[in-house]
Structures are given as structure tokens and as C-alpha cells.
The first five atom37 places (N, CA, C, CB, O) and aatype in JSON, in Angstrom:
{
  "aatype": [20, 20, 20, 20, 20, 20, 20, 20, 20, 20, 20, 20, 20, 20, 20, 20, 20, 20, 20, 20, 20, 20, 20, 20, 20, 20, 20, 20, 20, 20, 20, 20, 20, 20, 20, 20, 20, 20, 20, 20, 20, 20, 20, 20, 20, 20, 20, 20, 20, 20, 20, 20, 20, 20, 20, 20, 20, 20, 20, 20, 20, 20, 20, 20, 20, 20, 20, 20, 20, 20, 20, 20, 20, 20, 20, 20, 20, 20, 20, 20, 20, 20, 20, 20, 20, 20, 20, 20, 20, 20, 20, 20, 20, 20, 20, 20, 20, 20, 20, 20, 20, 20, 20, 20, 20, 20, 20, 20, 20, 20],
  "atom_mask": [
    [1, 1, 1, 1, 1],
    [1, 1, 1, 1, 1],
    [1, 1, 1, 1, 1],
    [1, 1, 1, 1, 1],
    [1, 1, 1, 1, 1],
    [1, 1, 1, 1, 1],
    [1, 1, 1, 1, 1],
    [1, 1, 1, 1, 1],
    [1, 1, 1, 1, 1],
    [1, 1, 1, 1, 1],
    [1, 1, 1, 1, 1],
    [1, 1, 1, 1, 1],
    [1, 1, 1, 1, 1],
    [1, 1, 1, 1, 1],
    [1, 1, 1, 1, 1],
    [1, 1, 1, 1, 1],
    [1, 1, 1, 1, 1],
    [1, 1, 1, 1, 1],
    [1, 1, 1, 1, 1],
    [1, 1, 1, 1, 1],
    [1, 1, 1, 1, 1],
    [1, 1, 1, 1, 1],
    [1, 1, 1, 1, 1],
    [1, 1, 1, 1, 1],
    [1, 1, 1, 1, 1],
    [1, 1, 1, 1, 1],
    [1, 1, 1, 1, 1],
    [1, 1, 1, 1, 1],
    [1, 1, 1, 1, 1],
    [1, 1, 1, 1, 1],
    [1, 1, 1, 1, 1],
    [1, 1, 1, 1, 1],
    [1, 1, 1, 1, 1],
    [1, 1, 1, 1, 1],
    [1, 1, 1, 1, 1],
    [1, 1, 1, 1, 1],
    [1, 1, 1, 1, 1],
    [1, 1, 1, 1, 1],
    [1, 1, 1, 1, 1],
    [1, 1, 1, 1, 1],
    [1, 1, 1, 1, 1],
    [1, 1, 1, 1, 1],
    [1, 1, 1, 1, 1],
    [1, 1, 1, 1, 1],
    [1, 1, 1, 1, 1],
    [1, 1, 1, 1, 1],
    [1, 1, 1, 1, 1],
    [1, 1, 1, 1, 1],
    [1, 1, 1, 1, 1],
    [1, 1, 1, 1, 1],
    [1, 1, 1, 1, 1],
    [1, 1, 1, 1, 1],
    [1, 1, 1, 1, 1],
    [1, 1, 1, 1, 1],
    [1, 1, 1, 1, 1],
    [1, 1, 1, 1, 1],
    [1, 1, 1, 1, 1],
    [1, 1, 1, 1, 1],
    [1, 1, 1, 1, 1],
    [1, 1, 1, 1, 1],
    [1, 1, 1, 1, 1],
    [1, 1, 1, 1, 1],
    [1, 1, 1, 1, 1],
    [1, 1, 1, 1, 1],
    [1, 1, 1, 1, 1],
    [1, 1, 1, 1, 1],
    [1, 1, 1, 1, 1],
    [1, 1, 1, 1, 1],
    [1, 1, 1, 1, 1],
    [1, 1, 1, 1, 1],
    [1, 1, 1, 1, 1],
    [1, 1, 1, 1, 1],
    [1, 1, 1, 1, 1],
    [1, 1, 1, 1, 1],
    [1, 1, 1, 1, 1],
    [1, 1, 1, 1, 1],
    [1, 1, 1, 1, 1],
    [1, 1, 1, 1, 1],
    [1, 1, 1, 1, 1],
    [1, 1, 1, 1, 1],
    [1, 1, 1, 1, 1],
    [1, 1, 1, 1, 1],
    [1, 1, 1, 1, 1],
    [1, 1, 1, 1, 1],
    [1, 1, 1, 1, 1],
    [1, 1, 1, 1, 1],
    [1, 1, 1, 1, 1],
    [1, 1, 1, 1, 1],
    [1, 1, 1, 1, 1],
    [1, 1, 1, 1, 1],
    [1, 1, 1, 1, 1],
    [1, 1, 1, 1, 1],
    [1, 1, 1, 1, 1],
    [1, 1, 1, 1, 1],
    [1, 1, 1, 1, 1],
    [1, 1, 1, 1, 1],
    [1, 1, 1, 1, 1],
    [1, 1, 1, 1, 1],
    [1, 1, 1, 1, 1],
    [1, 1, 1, 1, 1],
    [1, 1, 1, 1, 1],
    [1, 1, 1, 1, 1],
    [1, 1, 1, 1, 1],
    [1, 1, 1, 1, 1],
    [1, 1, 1, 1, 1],
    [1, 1, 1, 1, 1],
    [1, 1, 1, 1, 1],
    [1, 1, 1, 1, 1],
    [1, 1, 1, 1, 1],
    [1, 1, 1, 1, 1]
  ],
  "atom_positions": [
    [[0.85, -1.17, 0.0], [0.0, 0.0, 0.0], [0.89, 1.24, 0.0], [-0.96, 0.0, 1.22], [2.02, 1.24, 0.49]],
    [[0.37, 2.19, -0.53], [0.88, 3.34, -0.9], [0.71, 4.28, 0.52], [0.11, 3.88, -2.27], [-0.23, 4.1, 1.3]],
    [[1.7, 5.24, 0.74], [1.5, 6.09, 2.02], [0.05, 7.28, 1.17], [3.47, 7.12, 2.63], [-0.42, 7.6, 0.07]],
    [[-0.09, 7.53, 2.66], [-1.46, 8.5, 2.55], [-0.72, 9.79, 2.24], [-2.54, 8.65, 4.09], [0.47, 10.02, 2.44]],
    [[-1.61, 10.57, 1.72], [-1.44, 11.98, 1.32], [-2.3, 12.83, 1.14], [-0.92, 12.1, 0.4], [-2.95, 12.67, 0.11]],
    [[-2.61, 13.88, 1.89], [-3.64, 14.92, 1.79], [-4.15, 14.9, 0.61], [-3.23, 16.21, 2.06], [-3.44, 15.3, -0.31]],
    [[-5.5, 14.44, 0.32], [-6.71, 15.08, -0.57], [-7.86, 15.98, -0.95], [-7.08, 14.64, -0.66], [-8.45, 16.25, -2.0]],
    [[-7.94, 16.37, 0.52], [-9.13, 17.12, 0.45], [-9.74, 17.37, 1.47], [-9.92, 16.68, -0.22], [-9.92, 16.34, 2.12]],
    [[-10.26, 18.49, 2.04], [-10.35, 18.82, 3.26], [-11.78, 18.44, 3.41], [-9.93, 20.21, 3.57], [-12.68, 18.72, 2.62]],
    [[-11.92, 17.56, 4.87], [-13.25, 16.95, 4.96], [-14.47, 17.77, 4.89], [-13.33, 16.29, 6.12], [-15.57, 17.23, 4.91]],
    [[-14.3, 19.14, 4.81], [-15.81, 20.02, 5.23], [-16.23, 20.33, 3.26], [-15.36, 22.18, 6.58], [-17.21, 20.96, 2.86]],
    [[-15.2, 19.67, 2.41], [-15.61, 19.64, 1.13], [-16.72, 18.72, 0.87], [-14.56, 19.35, 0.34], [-17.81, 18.92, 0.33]],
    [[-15.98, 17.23, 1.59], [-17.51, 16.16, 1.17], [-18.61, 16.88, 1.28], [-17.89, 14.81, 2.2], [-18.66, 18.0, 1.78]],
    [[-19.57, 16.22, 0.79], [-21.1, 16.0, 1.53], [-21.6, 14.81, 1.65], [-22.19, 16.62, 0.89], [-21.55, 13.91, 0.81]],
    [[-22.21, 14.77, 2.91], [-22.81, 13.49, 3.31], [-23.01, 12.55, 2.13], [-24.16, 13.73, 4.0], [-22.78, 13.38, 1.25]],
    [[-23.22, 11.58, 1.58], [-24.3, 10.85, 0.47], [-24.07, 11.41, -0.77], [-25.92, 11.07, 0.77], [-25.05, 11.44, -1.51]],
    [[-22.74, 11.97, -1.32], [-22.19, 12.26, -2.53], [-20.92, 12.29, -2.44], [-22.6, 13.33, -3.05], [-20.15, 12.39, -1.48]],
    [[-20.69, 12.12, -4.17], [-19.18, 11.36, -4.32], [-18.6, 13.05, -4.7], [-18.94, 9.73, -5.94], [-19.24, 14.04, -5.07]],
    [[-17.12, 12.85, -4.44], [-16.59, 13.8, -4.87], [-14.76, 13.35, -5.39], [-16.87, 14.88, -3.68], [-13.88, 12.74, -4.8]],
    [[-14.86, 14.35, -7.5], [-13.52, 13.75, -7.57], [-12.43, 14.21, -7.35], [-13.28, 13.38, -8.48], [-12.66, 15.41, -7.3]],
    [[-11.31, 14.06, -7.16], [-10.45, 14.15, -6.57], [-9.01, 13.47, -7.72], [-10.9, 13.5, -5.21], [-8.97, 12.46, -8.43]],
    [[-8.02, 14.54, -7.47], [-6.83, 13.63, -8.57], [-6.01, 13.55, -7.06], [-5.74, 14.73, -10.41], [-5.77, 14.19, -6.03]],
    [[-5.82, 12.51, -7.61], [-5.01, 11.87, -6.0], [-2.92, 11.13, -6.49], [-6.56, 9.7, -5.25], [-2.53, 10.01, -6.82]],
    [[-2.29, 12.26, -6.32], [-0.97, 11.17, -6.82], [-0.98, 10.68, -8.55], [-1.17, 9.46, -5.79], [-0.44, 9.75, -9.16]],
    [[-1.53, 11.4, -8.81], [-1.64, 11.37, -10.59], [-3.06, 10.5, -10.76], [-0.03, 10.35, -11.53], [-3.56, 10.27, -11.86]],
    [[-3.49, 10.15, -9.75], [-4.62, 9.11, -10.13], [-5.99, 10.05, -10.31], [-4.83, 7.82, -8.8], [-5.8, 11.24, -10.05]],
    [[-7.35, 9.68, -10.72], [-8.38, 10.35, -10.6], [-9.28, 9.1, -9.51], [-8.98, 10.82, -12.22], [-9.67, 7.95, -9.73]],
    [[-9.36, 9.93, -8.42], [-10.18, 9.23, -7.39], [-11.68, 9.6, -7.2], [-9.54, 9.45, -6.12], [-12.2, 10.6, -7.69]],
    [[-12.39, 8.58, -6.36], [-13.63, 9.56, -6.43], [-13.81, 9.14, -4.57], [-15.28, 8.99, -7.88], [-13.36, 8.14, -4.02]],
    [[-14.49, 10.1, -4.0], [-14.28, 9.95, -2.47], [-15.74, 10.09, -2.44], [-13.24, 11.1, -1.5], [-16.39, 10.75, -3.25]],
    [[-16.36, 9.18, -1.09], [-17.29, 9.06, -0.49], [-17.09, 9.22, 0.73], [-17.8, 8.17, -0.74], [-16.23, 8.57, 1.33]],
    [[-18.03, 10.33, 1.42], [-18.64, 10.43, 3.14], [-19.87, 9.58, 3.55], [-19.19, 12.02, 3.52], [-20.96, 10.12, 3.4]],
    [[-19.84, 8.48, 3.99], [-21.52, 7.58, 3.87], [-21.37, 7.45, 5.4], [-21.75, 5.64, 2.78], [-20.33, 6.99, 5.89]],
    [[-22.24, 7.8, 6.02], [-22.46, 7.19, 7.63], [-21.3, 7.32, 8.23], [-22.89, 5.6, 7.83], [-20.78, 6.35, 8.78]],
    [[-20.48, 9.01, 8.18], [-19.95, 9.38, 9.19], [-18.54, 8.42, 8.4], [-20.82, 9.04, 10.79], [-17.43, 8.43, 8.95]],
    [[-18.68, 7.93, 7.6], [-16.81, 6.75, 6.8], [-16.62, 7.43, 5.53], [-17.04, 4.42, 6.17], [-17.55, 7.79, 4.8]],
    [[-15.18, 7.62, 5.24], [-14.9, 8.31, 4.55], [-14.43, 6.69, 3.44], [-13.9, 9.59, 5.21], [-14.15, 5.62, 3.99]],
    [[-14.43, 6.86, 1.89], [-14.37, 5.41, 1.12], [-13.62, 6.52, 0.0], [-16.19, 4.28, 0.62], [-13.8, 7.74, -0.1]],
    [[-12.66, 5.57, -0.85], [-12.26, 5.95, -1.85], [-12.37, 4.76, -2.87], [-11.07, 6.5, -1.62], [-12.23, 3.56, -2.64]],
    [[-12.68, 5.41, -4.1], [-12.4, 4.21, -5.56], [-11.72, 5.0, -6.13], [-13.67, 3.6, -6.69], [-11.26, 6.07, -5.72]],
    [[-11.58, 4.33, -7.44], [-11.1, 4.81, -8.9], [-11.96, 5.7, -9.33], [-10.99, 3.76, -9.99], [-13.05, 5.13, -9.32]],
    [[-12.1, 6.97, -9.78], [-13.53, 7.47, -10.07], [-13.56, 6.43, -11.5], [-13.73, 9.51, -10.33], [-14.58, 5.74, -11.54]],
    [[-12.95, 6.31, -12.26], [-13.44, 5.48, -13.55], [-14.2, 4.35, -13.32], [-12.35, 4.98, -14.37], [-14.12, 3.63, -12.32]],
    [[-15.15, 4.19, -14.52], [-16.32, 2.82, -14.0], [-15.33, 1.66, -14.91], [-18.6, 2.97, -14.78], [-15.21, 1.88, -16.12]],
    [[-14.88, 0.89, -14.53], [-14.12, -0.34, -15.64], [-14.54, -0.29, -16.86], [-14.36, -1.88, -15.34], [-13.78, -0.16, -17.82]],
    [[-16.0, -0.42, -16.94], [-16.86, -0.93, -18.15], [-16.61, 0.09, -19.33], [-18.54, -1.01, -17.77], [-16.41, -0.27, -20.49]],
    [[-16.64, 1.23, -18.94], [-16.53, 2.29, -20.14], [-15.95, 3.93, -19.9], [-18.08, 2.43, -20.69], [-15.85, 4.88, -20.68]],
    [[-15.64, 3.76, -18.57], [-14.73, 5.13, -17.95], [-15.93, 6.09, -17.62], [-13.49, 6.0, -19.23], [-15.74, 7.21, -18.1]],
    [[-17.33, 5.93, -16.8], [-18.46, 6.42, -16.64], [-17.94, 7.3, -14.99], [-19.76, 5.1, -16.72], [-17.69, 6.39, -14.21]],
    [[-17.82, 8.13, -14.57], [-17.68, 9.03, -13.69], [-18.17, 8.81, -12.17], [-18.23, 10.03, -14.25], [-18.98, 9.61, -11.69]],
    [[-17.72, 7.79, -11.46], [-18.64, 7.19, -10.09], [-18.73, 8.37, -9.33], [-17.91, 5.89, -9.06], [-19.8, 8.64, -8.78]],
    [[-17.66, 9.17, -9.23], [-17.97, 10.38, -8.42], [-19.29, 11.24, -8.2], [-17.19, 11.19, -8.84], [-19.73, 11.89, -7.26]],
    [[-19.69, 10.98, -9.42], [-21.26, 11.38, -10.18], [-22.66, 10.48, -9.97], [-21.05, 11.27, -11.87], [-23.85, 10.75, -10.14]],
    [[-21.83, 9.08, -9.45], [-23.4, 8.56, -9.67], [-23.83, 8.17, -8.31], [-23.59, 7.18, -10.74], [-23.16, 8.06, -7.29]],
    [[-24.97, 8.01, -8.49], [-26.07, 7.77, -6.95], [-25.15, 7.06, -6.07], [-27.71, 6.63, -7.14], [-24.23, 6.3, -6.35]],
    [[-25.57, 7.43, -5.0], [-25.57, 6.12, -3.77], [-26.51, 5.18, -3.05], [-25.18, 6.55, -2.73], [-27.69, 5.48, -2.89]],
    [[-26.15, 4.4, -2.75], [-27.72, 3.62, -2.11], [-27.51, 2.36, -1.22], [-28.78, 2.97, -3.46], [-26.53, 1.79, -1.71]],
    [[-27.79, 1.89, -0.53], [-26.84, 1.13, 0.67], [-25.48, 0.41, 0.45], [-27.64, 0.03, 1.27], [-25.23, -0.78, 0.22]],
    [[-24.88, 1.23, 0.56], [-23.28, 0.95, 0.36], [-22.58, 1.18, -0.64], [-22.93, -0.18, 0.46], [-21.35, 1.12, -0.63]],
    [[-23.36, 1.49, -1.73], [-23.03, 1.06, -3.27], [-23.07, 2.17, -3.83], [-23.96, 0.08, -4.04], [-23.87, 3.04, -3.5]],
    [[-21.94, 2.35, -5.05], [-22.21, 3.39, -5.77], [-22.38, 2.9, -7.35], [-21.11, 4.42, -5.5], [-21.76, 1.93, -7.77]],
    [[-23.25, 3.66, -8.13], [-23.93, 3.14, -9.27], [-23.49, 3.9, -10.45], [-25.41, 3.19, -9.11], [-24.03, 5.0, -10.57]],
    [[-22.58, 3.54, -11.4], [-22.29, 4.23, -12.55], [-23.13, 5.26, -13.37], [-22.03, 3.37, -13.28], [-23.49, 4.68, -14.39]],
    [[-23.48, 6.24, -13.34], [-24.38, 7.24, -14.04], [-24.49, 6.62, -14.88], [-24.08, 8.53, -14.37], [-25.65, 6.26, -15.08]],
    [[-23.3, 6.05, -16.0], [-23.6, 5.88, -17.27], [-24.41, 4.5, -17.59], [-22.34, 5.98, -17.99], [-25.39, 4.34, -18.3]],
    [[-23.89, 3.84, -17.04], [-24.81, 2.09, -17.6], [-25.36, 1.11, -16.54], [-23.63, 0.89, -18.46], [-25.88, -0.01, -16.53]],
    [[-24.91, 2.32, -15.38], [-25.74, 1.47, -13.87], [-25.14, 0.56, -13.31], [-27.07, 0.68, -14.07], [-25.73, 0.16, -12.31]],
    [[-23.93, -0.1, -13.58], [-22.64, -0.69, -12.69], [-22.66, -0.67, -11.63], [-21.53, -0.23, -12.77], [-22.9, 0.48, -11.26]],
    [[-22.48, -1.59, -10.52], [-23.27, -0.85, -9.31], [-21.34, -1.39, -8.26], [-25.6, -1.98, -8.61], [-20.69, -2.27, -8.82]],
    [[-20.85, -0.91, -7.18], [-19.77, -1.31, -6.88], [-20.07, -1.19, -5.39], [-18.62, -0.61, -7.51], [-20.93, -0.49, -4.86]],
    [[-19.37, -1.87, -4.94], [-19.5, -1.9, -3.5], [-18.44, -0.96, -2.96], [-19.35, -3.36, -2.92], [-17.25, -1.1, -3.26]],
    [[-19.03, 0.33, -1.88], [-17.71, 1.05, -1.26], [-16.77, 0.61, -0.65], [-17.88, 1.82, -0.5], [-15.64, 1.07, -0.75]],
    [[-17.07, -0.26, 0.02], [-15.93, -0.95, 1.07], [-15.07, -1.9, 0.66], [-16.49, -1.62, 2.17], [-14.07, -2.28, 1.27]],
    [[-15.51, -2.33, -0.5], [-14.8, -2.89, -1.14], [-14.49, -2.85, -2.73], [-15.11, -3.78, -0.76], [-13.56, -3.56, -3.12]],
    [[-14.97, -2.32, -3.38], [-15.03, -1.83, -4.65], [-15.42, -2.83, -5.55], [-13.85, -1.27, -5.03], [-15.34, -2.53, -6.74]],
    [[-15.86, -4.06, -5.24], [-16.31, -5.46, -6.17], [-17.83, -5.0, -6.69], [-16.41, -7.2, -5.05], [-18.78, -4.51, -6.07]],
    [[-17.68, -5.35, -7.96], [-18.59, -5.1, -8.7], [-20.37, -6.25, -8.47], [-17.69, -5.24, -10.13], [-20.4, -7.46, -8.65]],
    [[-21.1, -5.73, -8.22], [-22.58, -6.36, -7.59], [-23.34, -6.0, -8.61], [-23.24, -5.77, -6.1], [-23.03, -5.17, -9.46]],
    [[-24.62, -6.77, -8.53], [-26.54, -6.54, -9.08], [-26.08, -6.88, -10.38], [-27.61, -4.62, -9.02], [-25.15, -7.63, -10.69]],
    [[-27.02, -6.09, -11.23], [-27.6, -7.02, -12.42], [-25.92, -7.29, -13.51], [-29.24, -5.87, -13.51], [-25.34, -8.16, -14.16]],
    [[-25.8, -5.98, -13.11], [-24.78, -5.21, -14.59], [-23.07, -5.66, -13.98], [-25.01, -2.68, -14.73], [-22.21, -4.97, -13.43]],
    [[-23.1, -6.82, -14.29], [-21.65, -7.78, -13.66], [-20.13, -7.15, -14.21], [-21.72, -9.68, -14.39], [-19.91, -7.85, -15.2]],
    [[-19.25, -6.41, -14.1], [-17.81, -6.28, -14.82], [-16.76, -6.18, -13.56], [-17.69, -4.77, -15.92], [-16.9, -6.57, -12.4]],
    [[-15.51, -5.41, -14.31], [-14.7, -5.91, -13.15], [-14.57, -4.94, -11.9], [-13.3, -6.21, -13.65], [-14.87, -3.75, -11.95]],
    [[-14.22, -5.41, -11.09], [-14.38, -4.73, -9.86], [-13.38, -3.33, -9.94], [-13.97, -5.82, -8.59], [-12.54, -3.47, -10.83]],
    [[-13.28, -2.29, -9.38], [-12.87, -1.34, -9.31], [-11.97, -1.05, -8.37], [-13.63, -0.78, -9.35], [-12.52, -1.47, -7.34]],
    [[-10.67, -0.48, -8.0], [-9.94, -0.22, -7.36], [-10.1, 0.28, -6.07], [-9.46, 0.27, -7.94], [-10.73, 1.33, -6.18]],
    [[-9.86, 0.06, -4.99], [-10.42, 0.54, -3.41], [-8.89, 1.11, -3.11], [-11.11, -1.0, -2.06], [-7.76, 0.7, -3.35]],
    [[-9.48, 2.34, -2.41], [-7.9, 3.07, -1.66], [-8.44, 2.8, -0.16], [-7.48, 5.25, -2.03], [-9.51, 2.22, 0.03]],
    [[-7.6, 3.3, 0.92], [-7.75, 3.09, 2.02], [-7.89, 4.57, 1.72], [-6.86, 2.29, 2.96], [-7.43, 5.26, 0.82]],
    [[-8.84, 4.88, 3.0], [-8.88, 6.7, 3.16], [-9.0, 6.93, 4.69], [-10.46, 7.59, 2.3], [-9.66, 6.13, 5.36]],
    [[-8.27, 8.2, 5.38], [-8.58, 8.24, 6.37], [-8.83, 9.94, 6.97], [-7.65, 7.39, 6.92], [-8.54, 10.81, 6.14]],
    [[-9.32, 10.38, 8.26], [-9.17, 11.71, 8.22], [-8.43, 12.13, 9.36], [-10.37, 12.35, 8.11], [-8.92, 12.14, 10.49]],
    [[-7.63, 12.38, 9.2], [-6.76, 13.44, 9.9], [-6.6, 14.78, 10.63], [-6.25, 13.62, 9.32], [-5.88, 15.52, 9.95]],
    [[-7.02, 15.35, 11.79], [-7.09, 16.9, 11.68], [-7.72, 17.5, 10.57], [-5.82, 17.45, 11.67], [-7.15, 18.41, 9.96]],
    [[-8.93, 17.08, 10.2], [-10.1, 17.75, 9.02], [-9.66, 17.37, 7.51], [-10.16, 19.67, 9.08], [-10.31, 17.7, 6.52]],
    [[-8.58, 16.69, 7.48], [-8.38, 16.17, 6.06], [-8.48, 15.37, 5.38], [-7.75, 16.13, 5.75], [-7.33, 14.93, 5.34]],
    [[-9.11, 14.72, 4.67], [-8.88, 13.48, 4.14], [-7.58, 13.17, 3.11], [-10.11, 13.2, 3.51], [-6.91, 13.82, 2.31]],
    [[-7.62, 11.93, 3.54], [-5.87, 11.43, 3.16], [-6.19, 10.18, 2.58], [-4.6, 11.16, 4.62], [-6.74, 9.36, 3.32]],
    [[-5.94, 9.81, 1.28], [-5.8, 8.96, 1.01], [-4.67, 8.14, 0.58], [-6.43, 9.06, 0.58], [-3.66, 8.79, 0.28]],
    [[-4.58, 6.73, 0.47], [-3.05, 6.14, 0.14], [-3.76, 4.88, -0.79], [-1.88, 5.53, 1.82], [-4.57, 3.97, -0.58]],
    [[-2.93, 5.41, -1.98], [-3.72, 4.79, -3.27], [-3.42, 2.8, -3.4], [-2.89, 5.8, -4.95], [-2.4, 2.42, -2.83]],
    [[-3.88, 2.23, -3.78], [-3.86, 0.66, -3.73], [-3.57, 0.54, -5.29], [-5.45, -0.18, -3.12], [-4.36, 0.56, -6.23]],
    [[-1.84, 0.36, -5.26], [-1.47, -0.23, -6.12], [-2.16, -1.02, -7.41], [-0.92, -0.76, -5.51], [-2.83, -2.03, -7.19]],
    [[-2.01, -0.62, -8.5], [-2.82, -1.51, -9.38], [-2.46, -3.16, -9.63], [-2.76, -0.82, -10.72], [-3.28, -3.99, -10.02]],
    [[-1.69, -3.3, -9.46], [-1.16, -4.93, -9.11], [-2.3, -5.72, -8.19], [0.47, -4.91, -8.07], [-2.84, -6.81, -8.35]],
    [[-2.41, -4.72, -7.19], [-2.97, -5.73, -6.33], [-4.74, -5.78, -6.43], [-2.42, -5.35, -4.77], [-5.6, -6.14, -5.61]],
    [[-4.81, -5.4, -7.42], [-6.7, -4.93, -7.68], [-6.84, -6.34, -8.3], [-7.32, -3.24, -9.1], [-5.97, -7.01, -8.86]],
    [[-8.37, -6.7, -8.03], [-8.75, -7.63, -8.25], [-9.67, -7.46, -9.77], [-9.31, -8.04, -7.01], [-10.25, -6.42, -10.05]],
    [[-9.65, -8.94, -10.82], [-10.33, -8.5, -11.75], [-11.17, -9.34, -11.51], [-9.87, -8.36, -12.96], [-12.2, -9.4, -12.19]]
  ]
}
């Protein structure tokens, strides 16, 4: 795992929306859900659809574009619309910041 590094100051989130973020050259997308801060890839695998952008709904965030649905906590791809799972960072907050430390692409699961 990659060391953490300031991303974004927590009073940016909002509750129950994604927000993106370029993290270490990467494009991330960050979630605040129930008080936990979650990071993915903002890219959707299937076609590069913007997760930062799309709904949330118990646990899950849902590709705007073709409805991909991924799990936050773990970024594995769930429901109807099956592809590959998406990259999970560890995120944490710090003195009002969120910090994330990006998860190697090696170790992502397809």
C-alpha cells in the first residue's frame, strides 16, 4: 500500500455524494456515507463512466452511465450489470483532512 497523502479537506464532502479528486496522478472519487470516509477509482471499468457522479444507495455506488453498481468498502462489482471490480484506496481523516493512500494496481482484483 501506498502512504497517505492529503486530498481534500473533509468540510468539502457531503454526506451521500461522491466527490472527484486527482489523488498522486490518479483520478479518485471519495465518499462520506455514515460518518466513513471510502475511496475508488472514479473510472467505472466498463466504459470510464464518472462514479464520483453517480447515486448512492446502501453501500453502493452506481455508474451514471450504464448502472454498474460497486460496492464502497470494497469496490467489487454487484446486481444485475456484472464487470470488473474497481480499485479501493484506504482513506482516512486526519485533523479535518482526508488522506488517502492509493492501492497499487497490481494488487486490484479482476
Amino acid at each position: 500500500m501506498s502512504e497517505f497523502v492529503p486530498a481534500a479537506r473533509l468540510d468539502q464532502l457531503a454526506p451521500e455524494r461522491g466527490l472527484a479528486l486527482e489523488v498522486a496522478g490518479a483520478s479518485v472519487a471519495v465518499f462520506l456515507v455514515g460518518g466513513e470516509v471510502h475511496a475508488l477509482d472514479d473510472l467505472c471499468p466498463h466504459s470510464g463512466g464518472p462514479l464520483s457522479e453517480g447515486p448512492l444507495e446502501n453501500g453502493c455506488v452506481t455508474c451514471p452511465w450504464h448502472g454498474a453498481r460497486f460496492e464502497l468498502a470494497s469496490g467489487r462489482s454487484v446486481g444485475e450489470f456484472q464487470c470488473r471490480d474497481v480499485r479501493r484506496h484506504a482513506a482516512r481523516v486526519v485533523d479535518g483532512r482526508v488522506e488517502v493512500a492509493l492501492t497499487p494496481r497490481a494488487a486490484r482484483r479482476s
